[in-house]
VODRENVO-353621 format. One record per residue (C-alpha): x, y, z; residue number from 1; chain. Coordinates in pm, whole numbers, plus 50000, padded with zeros to 5 digits. Each point is the difference from the previous one (the first is absolute). Layout:
REM residues N
MIVEX       u       v       w    nr   kette
MIVEX       X       Y       Z   NUM       A
...
***
This chain:
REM residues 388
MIVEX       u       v       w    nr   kette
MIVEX   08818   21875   67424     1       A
MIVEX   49930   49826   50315     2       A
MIVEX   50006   49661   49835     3       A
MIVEX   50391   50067   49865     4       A
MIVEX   50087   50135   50389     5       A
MIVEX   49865   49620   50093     6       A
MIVEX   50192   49844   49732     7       A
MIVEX   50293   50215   50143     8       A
MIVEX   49916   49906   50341     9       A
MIVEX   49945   49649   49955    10       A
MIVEX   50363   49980   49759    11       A
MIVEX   50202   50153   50297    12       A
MIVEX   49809   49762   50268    13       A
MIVEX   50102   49707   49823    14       A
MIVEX   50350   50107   49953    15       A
MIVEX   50072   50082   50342    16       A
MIVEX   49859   49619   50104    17       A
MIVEX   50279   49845   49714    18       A
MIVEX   50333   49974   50131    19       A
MIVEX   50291   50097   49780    20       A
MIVEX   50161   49723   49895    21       A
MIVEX   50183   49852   49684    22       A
MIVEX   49670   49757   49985    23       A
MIVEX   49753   50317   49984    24       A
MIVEX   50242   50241   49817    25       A
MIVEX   49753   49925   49698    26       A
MIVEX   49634   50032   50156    27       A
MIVEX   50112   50330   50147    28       A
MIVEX   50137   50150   49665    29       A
MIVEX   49688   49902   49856    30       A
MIVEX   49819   50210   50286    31       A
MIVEX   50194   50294   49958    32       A
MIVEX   49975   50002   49685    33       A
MIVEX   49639   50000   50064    34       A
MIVEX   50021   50276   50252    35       A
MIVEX   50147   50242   49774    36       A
MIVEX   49778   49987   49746    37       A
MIVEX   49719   50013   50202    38       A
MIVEX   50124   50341   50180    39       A
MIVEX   50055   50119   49629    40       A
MIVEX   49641   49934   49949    41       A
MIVEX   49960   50150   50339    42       A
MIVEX   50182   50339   49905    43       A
MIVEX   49922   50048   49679    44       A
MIVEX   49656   49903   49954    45       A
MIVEX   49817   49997   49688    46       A
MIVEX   49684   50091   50060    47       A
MIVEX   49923   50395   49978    48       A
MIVEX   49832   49991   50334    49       A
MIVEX   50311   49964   50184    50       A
MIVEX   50042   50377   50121    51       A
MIVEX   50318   50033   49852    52       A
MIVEX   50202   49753   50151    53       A
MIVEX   50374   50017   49967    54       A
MIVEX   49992   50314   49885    55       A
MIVEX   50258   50269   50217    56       A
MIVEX   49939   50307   50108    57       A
MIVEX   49986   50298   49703    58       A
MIVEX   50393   50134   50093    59       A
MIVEX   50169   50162   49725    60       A
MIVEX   50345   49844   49980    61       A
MIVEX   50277   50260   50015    62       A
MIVEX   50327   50043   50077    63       A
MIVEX   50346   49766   49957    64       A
MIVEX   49871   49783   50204    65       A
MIVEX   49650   49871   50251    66       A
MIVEX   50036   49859   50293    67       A
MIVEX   49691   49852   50200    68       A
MIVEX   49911   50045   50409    69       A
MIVEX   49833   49635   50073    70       A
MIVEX   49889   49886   50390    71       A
MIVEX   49704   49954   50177    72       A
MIVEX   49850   50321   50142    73       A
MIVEX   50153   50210   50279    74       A
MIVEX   50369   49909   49939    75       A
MIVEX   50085   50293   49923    76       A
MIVEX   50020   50055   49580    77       A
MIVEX   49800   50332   49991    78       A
MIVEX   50264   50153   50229    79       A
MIVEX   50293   49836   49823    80       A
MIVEX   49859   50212   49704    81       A
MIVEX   49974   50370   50119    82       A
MIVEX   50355   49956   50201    83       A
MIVEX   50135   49846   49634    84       A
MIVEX   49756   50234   49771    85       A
MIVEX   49893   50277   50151    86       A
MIVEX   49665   49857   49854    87       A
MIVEX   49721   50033   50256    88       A
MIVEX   49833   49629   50061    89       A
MIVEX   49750   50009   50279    90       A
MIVEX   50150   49864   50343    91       A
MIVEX   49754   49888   50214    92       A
MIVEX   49997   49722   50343    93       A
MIVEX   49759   49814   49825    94       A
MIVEX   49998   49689   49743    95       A
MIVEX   49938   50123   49676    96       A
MIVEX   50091   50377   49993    97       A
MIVEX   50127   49950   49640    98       A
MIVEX   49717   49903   49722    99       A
MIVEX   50143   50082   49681   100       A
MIVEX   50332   50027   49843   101       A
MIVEX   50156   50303   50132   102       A
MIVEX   50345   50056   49722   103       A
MIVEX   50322   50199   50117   104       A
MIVEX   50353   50059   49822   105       A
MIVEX   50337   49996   50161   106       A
MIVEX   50288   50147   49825   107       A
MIVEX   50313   49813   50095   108       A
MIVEX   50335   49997   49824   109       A
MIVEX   49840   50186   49694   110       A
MIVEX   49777   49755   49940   111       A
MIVEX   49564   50061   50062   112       A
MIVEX   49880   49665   50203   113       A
MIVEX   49612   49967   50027   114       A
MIVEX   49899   49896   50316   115       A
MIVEX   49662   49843   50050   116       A
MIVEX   49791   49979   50320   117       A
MIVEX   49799   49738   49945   118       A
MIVEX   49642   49934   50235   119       A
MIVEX   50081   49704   50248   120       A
MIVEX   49961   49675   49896   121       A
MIVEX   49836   49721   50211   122       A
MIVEX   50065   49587   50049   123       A
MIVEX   49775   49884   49695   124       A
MIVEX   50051   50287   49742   125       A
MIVEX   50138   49816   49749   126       A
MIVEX   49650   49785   50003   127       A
MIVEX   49791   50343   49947   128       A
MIVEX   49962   50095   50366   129       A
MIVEX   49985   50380   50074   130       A
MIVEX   50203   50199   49713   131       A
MIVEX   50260   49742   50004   132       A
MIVEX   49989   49930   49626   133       A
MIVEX   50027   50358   49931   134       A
MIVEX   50302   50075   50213   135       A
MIVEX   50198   49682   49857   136       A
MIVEX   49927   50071   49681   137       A
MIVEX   50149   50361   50019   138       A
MIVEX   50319   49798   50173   139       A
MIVEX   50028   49807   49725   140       A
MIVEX   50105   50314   49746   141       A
MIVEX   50234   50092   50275   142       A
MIVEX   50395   50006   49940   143       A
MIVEX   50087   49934   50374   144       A
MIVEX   49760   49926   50303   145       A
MIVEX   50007   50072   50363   146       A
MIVEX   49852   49786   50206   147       A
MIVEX   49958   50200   50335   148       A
MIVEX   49988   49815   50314   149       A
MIVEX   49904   50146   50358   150       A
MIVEX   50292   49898   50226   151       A
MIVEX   49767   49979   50293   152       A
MIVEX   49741   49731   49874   153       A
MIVEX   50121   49663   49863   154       A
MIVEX   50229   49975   49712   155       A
MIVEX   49782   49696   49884   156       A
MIVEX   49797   50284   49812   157       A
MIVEX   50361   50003   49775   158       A
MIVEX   49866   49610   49917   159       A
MIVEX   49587   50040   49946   160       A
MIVEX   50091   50296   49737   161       A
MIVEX   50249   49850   49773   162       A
MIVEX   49710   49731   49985   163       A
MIVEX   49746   50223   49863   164       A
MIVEX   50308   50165   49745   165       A
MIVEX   50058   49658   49936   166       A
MIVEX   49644   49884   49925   167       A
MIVEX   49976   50335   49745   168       A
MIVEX   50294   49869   49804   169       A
MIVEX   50285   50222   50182   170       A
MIVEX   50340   49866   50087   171       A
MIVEX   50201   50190   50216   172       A
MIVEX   50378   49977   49977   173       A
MIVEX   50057   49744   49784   174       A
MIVEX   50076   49971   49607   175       A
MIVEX   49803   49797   49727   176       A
MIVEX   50033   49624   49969   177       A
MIVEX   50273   49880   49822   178       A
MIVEX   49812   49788   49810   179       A
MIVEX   49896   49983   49643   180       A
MIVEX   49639   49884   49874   181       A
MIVEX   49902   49985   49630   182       A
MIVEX   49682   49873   49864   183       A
MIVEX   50020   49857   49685   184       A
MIVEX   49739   49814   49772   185       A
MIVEX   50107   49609   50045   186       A
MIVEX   50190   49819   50185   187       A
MIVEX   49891   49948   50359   188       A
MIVEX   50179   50111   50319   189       A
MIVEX   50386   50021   49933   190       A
MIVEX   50143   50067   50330   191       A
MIVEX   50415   50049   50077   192       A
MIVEX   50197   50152   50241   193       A
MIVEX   50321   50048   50058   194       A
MIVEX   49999   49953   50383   195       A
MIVEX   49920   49706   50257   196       A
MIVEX   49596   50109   50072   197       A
MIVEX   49871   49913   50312   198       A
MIVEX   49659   50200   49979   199       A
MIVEX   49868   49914   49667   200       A
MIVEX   50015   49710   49799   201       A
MIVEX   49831   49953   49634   202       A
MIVEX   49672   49828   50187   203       A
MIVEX   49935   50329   50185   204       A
MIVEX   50158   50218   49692   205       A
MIVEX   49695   49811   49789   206       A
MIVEX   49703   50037   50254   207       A
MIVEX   50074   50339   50019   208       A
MIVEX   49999   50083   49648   209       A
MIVEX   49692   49763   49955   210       A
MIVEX   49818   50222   50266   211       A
MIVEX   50061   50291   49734   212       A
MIVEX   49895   49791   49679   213       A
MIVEX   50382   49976   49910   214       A
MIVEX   50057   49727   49797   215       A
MIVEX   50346   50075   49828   216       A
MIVEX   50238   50173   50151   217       A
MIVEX   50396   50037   50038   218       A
MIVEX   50153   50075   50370   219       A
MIVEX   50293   50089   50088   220       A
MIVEX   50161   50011   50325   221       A
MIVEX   50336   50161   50117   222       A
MIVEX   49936   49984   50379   223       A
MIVEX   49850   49767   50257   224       A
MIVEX   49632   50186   49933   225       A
MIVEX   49664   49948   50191   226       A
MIVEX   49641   49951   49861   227       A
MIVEX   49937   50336   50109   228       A
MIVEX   50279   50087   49772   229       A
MIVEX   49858   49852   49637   230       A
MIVEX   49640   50115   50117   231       A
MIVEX   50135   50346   50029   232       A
MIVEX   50149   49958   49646   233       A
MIVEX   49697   49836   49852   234       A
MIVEX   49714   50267   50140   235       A
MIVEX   50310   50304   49842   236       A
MIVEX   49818   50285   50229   237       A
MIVEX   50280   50003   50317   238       A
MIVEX   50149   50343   50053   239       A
MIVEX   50356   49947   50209   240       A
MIVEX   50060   50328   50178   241       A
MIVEX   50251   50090   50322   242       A
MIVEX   49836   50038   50319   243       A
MIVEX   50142   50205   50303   244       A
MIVEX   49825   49904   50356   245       A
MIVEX   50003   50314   50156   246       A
MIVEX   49974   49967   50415   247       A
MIVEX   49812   50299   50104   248       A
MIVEX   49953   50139   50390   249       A
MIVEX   50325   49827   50101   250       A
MIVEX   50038   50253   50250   251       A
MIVEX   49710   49844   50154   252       A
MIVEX   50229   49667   50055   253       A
MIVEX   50288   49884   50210   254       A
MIVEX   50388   50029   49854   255       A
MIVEX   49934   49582   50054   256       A
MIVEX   49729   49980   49806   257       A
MIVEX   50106   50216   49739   258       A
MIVEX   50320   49761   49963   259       A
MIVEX   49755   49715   49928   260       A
MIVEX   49831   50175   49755   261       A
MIVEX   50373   50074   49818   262       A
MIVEX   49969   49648   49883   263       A
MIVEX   49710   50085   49775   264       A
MIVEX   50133   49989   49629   265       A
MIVEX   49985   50285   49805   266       A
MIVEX   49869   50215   50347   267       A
MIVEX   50034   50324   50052   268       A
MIVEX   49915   50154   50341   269       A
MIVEX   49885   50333   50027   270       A
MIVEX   49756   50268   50194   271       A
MIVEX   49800   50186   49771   272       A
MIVEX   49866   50273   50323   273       A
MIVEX   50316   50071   50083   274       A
MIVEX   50198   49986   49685   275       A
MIVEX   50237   49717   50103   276       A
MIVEX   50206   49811   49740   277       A
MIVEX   49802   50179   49697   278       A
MIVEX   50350   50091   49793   279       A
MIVEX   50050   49617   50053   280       A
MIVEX   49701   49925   49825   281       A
MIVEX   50013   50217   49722   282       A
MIVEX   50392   49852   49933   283       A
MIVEX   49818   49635   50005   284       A
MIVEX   49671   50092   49811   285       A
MIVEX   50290   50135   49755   286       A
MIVEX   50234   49660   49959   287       A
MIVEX   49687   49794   49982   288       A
MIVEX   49891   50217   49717   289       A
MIVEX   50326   49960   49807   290       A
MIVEX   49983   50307   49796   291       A
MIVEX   50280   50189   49795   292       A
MIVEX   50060   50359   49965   293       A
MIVEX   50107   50089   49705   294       A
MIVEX   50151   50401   49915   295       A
MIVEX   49937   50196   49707   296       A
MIVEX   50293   50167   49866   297       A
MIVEX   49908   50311   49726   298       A
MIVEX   50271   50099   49769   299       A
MIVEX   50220   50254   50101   300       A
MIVEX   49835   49971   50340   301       A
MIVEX   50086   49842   50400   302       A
MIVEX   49754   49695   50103   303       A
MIVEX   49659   50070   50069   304       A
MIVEX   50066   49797   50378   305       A
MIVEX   49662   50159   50108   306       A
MIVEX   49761   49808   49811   307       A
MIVEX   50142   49616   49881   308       A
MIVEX   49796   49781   49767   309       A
MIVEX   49892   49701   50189   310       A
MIVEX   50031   49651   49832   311       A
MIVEX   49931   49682   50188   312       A
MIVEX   50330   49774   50029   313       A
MIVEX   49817   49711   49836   314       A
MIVEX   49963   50279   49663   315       A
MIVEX   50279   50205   50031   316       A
MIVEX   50157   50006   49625   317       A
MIVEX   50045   50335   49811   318       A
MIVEX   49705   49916   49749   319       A
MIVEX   49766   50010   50324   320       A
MIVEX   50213   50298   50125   321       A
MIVEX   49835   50140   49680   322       A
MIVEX   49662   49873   49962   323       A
MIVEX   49989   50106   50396   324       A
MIVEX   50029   50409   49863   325       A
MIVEX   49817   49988   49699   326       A
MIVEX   49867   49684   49794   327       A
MIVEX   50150   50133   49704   328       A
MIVEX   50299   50123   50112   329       A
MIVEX   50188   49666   49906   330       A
MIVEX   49886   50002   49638   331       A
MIVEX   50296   50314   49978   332       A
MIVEX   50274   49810   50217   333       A
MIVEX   50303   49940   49841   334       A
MIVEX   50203   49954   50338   335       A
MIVEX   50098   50157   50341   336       A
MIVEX   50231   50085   50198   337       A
MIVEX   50004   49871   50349   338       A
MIVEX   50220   50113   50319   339       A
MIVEX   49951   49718   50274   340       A
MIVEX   50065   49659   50169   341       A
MIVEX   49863   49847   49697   342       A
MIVEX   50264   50120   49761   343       A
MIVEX   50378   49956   50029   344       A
MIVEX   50049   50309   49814   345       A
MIVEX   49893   50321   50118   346       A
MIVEX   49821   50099   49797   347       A
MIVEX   49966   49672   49774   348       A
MIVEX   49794   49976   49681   349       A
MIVEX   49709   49772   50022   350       A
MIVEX   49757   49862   49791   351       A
MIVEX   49606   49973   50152   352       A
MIVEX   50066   49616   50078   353       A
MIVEX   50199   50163   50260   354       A
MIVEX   49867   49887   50363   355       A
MIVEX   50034   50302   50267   356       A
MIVEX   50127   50001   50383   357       A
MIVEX   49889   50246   50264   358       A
MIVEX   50114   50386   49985   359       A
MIVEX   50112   49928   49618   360       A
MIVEX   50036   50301   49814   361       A
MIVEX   49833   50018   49622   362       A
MIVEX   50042   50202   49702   363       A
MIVEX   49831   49871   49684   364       A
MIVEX   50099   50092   49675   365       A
MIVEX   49716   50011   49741   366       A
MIVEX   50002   49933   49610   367       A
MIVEX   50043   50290   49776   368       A
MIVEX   49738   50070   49719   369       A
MIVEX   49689   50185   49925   370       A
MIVEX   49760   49737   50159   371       A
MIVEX   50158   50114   50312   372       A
MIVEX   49774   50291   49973   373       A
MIVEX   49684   49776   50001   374       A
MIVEX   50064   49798   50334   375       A
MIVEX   50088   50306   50202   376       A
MIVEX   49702   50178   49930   377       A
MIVEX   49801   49819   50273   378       A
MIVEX   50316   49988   50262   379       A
MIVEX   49989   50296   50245   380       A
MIVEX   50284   50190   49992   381       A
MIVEX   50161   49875   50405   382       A
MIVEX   50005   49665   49776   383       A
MIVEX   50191   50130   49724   384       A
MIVEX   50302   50131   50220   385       A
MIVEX   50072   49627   50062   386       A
MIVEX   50091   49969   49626   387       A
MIVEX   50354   50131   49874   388       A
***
């Protein structure tokens, strides 16, 4: 272990003493390239002696939806938890109250989001220090995180912890390279793109796949990517999840200050002792989420608007409207009637290709025929009312 950490150490030394510059564009590819294999080593170690490194805390997942409380201790996330929750999290004027993941669920807009309070990370987690590989690791299964911030100390802390998500393979607001790699048998390194590149050119493309024992690959580019970029591609273990900074204690601050902070990309100020800007946060935690409600409609029957089926936006077609009930629900569809912004018609027959907006309204329409009998007999009967 400590002989990777020096490797690590000595990597990121050298790198800050290079300049960036078209000249050195390929030695440092070939060190971060380095880098991230190292810290794979690093956090997933082979050896069984390793105490269970990278492994997250033992949460059940639950829910529509979990969202993860990450900051350095005192700031405030244990507190932001019982006002949100009504869970009780320790709160304590000492570093460190939390230990352990401490789960709560908020029910917003029909939908059950699990909220996690996670123990406070410090600079260096990402490297093993304190419990820092457990808490990132429980990020990483996250749908949304919250970074929490305390208003009052500097908002440089917003900086060192993206690092350590960063160094644990997290990317916060920002979508997958638009990039294709391929391996293939023969051939060499084939690399295209259809865009002026200023960052990587086939040299650097080359050392970094050498660094991986890539010796025939095709890469594609559609944007002006980085090394970081194809290295993120090539190691295949990045998660790339929306991030909300939350500002805690601003009523500590100065209207001033609290202006300055207002600059802060997706920020969100708020005081979690006295219950300031909470609704505000639960409306953001909400559009970063980008869930869909969807209503059931029974036969005969008004729209159940109390409970909605929740379907992310990115999976939002009426064969995951079904699988989302019952997994063999869509094995009887034969097609459904929706009421909704996604439909012209009102209702409009659809077929489960069908992609859903927000607040549609659904009534599916099952086959007729003996074998009906068979895949009902495992559906409770509040699923069957969705059927005609």
């Amino acid at each position: 272990m400590a002989t990777v950490m020096q490797k690590i150490k000595d990597i990121e030394d050298e790198m800050a003493r290079t300049q960036k510059n078209k000249a050195t564009a390929h030695h440092l590819g070939l060190l971060k390239a380095k880098l991230a294999k190292l810290r794979r080593e690093l956090l997933a170690p082979t050896s069984k002696g390793g105490g269970g490194a990278g492994e997250g805390f033992d949460v059940t997942k639950s829910g529509d939806a979990r969202v993860g409380l990450v900051g350095f201790p005192s700031v405030g996330k244990s507190t932001l938890l019982n006002k949100l929750t009504g869970t009780f999290s320790e709160v304590a004027s000492y570093e460190f109250t939390t230990l352990t993941c401490i789960p709560g669920v908020i029910v917003y807009r029909g939908a059950k989001i699990q909220l996690l309070d996670l123990p406070g990370i410090i600079e260096g987690a990402k490297d093993g220090k304190g419990r820092g590989r457990q808490v990132i690791s429980t990020a990483r299964t996250c749908n949304c995180i919250l970074i929490v911030l305390d208003a009052i100390k500097p908002i440089t802390h917003k900086r060192l912890i993206e690092k350590e998500l960063e160094g644990f393979g997290i990317r916060l607001n920002k979508e997958p390279p638009n990039l294709t790699f391929r391996k293939k048998d023969k051939g060499g390194i084939n690399f295209t793109s259809t865009v002026t590149n200023t960052q990587l050119d086939l040299e650097t493309v080359k050392a970094i796949c050498s660094e991986y024992r890539i010796h025939n690959a095709d890469i594609s580019l559609r944007y002006d990517a980085t090394a970081d970029d194809l290295i993120d591609v090539i190691e295949g273990s990045r998660v790339y999840m929306p991030c909300i900074y939350v500002v805690n204690k601003v009523d500590q601050i100065t209207l001033e200050e609290l202006e300055i902070l207002d600059k802060l990309p997706h920020y969100c100020p708020v005081s979690a002792h006295l219950e300031w800007n909470l609704d505000g946060l639960l409306e953001k935690i909400w559009e970063y989420l980008d869930l869909v409600r969807i209503y059931t409609k029974p036969k005969g029957l008004n729209p159940d608007y109390e409970d909605p089926v929740i379907l992310s936006s990115k999976r939002r077609a009426m064969e995951d409207f079904c699988n989302r009930i019952h997994k063999d629900m869509v094995k009887q569809f034969k097609y459904a009637l929706v009421w909704g912004s996604s439909v012209k018609h009102k209702p409009q027959r659809v077929g489960r290709e069908h992609e859903l907006e927000d607040e549609d309204v659904v009534q599916i329409i099952k086959k007729t025929g003996s074998s009906v009998r068979e895949i009902y007999k495992n559906i409770h009967p509040w699923e069957l009312q969705t059927f005609a």
